[in-house]
C-alpha positions in Angstrom: 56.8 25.3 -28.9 58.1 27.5 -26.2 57.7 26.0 -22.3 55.3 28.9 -21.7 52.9 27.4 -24.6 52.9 23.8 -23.4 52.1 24.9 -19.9 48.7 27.1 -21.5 48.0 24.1 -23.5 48.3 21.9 -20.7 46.0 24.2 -18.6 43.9 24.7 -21.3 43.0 21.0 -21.5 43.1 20.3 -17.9 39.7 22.5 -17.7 38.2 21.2 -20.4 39.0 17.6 -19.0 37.6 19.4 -15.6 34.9 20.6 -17.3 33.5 17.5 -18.8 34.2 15.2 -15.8 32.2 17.9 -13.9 28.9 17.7 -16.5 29.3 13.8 -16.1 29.3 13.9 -12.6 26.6 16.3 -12.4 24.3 13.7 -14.9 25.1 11.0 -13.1 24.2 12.5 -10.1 20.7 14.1 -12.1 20.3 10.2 -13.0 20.5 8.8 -9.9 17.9 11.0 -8.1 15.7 10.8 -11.0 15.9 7.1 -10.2 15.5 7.0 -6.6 12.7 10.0 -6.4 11.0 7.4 -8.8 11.3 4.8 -6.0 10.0 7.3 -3.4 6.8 7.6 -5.5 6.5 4.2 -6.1 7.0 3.4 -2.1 4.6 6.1 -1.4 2.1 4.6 -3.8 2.4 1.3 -2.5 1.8 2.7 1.2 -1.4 5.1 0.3 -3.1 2.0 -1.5 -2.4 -0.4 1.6 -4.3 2.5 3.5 -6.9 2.7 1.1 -7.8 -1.0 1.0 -8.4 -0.4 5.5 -10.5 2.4 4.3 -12.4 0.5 1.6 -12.7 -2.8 3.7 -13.8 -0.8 7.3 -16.2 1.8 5.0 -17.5 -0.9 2.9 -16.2 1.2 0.0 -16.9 -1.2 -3.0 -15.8 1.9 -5.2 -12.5 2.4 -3.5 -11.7 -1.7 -3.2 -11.9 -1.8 -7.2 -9.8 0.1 -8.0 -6.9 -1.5 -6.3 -6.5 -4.3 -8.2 -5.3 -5.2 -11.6 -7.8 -6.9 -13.7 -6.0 -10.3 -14.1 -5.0 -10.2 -10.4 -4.7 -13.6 -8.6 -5.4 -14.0 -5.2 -4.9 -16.2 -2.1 -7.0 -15.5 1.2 -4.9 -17.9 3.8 -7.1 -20.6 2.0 -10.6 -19.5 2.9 -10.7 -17.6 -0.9 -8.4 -18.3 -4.3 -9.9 -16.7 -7.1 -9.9 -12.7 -8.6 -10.7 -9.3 -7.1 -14.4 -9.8 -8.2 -14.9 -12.7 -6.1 -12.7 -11.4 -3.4 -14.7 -8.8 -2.9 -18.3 -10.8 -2.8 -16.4 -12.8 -0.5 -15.0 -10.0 2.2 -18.4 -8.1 1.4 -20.6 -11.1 3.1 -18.1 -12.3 5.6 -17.9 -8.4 6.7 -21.7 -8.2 6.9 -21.8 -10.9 9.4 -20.1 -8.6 12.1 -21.0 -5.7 14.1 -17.9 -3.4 13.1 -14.0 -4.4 11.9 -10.8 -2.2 11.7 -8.2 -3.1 9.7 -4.9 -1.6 10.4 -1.5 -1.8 8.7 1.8 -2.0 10.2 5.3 -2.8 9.3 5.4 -2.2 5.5 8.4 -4.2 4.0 9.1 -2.6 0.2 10.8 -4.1 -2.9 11.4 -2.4 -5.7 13.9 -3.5 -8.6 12.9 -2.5 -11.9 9.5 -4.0 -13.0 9.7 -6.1 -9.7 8.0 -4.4 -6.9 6.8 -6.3 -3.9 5.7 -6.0 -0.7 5.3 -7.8 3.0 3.0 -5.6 5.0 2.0 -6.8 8.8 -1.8 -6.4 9.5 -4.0 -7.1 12.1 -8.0 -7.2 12.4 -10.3 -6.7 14.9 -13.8 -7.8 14.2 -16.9 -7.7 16.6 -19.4 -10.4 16.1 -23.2 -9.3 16.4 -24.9 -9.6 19.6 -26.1 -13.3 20.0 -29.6 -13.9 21.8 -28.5 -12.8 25.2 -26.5 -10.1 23.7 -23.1 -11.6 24.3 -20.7 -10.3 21.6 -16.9 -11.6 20.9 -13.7 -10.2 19.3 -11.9 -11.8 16.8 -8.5 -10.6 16.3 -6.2 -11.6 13.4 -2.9 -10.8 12.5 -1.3 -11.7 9.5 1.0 -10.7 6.3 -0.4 -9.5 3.0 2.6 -10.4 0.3 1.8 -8.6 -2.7 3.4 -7.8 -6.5 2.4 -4.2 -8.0 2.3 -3.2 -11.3 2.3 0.3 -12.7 -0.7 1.4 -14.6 -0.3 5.2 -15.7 -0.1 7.2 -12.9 -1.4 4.1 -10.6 0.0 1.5 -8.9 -2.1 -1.9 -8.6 -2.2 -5.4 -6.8 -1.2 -8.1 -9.8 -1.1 -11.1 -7.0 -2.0 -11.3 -3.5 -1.3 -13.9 -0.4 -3.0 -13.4 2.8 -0.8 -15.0 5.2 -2.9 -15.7 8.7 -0.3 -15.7 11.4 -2.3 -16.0 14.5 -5.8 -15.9 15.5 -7.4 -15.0 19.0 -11.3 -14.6 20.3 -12.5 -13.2 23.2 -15.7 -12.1 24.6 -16.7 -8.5 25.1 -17.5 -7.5 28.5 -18.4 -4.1 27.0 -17.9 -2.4 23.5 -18.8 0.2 22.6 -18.2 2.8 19.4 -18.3 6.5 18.2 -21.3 7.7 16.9 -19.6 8.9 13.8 -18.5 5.2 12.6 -20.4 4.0 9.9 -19.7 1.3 6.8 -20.5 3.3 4.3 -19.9 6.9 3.0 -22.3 8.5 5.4 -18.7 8.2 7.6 -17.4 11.2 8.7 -13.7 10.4 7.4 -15.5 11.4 4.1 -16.4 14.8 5.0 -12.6 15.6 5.9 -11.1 13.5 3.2 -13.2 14.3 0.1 -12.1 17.4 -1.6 -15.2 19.8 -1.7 -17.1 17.9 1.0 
């Protein structure tokens, strides 16, 4: 075989060889973003249902708080509650109804997510007004804490398989003068619901 031939031959393969490395590179590359836009979603997920358990907690949202939680879900409330999501809620529900008005908000969001593990370590601190005592006195109980918790993926869903409420620090302090929008309520009557409902 003439020079000329080997060197076509040659070139010949060298794209092909080009070719294919290009079409692996370009799967690999398809594979990797399908994996980490999966981990986006998931992250996102985990975020949005943090925010929704606030929401569900502060509206009284009995509705929104089931659906949070796996059905076998096990959970530890810094020692004031071990049990499941049914009893957690009873729980919250009648310690809630005790105060005036709470606010629950989120912070630093710490995600995991390797496989079928995905946990979370998400900062939180609450503010809770007692009601008005017989001279009208009222005080503020602030807590800030850590919620650890370990999703699992149901369809489209993410959900809270176990649960620790860590209770960093506590702090109480009377209110000299409180006061709150006319627009706050615990229940749907909110007006969060007239902006956040679709249709509404």
């Amino acid at each position: 075989m003439s020079g000329l031939s080997l060197n076509f031959v040659a070139t010949r393969e060298n794209r092909a060889t080009d070719g294919l490395l290009k079409f692996l590179s370009a799967a690999d590359l398809w594979e990797g973003f399908g994996m980490e836009l999966e981990e986006m979603i998931t992250r996102q997920g985990i975020l949005d249902a943090l925010a929704s358990y606030c929401r569900a907690l502060d509206r009284m949202d009995g509705e929104l708080f089931d659906g949070l939680w796996h059905a076998a879900a096990v959970i530890d409330y810094a020692g004031l509650y071990q049990g499941d999501a049914v009893g957690l809620r009873k729980y919250l529900w009648e310690t809630h109804a005790l105060m005036a008005i709470h606010s629950h908000q989120i912070g630093n969001v710490k995600i995991e997510c390797d496989g079928e593990h995905v946990a979370s370590e998400a900062y939180v601190t609450v503010s809770l007004w007692t009601l008005p005592d017989e001279l009208g006195a009222q005080v503020e109980v602030v807590s800030r804490g850590r919620y650890l918790d370990r999703w699992v993926r149901e369809g489209s869903s993410l959900r809270i398989r176990e649960r620790v409420h860590i209770a960093d620090m506590q702090s109480f302090r009377t209110l000299s003068s409180g006061r709150t929008d006319s627009g706050v309520a615990r229940d749907r009557s909110d007006r969060s619901y007239q902006f956040l409902e679709p249709g509404a």
